[in-house]
C-alpha positions as CSV (number, residue, x, y, z in Angstrom):
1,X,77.6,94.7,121.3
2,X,80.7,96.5,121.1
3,X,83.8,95.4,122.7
4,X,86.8,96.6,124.2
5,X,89.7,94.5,125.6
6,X,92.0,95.9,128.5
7,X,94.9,93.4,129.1
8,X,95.8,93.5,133.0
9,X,94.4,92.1,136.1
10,X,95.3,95.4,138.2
11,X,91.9,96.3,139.3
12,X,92.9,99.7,140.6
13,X,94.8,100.1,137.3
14,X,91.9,99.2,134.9
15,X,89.2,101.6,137.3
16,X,91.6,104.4,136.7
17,X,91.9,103.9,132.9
18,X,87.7,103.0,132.3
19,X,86.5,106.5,132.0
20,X,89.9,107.5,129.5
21,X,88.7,104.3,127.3
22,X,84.8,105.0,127.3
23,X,85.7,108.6,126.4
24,X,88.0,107.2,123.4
25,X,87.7,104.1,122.7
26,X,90.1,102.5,119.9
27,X,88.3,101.3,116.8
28,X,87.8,97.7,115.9
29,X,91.6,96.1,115.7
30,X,93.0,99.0,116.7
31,X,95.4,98.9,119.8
32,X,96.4,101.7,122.0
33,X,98.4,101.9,125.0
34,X,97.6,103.4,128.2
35,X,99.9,103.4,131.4
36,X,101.6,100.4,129.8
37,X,98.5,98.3,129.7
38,X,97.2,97.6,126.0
39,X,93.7,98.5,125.1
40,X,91.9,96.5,122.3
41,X,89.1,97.3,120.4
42,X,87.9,93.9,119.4
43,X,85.1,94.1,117.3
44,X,81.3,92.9,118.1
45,X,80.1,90.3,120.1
46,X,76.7,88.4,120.2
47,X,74.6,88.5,123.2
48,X,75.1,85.1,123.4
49,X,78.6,85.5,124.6
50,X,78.0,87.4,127.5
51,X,75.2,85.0,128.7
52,X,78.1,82.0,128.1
53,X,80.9,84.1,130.3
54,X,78.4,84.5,132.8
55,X,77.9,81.0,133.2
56,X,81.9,80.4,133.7
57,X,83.0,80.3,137.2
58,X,86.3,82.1,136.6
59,X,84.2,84.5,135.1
60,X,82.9,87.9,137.2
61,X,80.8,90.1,135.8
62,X,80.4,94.3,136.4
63,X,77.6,96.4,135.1
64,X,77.2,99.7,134.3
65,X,73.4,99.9,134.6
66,X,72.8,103.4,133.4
67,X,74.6,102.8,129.7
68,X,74.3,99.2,129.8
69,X,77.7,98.3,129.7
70,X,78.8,94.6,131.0
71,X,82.1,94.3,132.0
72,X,83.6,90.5,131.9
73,X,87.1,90.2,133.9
74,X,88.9,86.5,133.5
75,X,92.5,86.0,133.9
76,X,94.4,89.1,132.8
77,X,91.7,90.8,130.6
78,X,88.4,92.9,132.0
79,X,86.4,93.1,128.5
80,X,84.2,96.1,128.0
81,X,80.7,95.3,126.5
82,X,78.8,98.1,125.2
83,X,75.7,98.3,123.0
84,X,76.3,101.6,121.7
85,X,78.8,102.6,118.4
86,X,80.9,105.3,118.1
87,X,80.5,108.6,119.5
88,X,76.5,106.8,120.8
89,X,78.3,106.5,124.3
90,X,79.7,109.5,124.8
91,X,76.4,111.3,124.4
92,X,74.4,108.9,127.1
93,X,77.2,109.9,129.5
């Protein structure tokens, strides 16, 4: 899965920036700034981390049922979890 880190614990703020970052989302190590608030693309992560976060306490957990994203939000980062690559995502939309 795809990942996308969004560094701030403004839940209004990150819901107004979500649809901006699905519709261009920064390639793997790249970082982009949007209203102040830095948006990471962080690479792939295994299934397996998802079912670990979800475990954690701290942890809550969003989902986008109809593209199958995950959203994980602890401390001051929500991270995005898609399975789709590149231009996949905007296409399911």
């Amino acid at each position: 899965m795809k990942c996308i880190s969004v560094y701030t614990n403004n839940f209004e703020l990150f819901s107004d920036l979500y649809p901006q970052i699905l519709a261009s989302p920064p390639e793997e190590n790249e970082d982009i700034v949007l209203e102040g608030i830095t948006v990471s693309g962080s690479g792939e992560v295994p299934e397996q981390y998802l079912e670990r976060m979800r475990l954690k306490p701290e942890v809550v957990v969003m989902k986008e049922r109809k593209l199958g994203i995950t959203i994980l939000q602890h401390g001051s980062v929500f991270e995005i979890c898609m399975p789709y690559a590149d231009g996949e995502l905007e296409k399911q939309a």
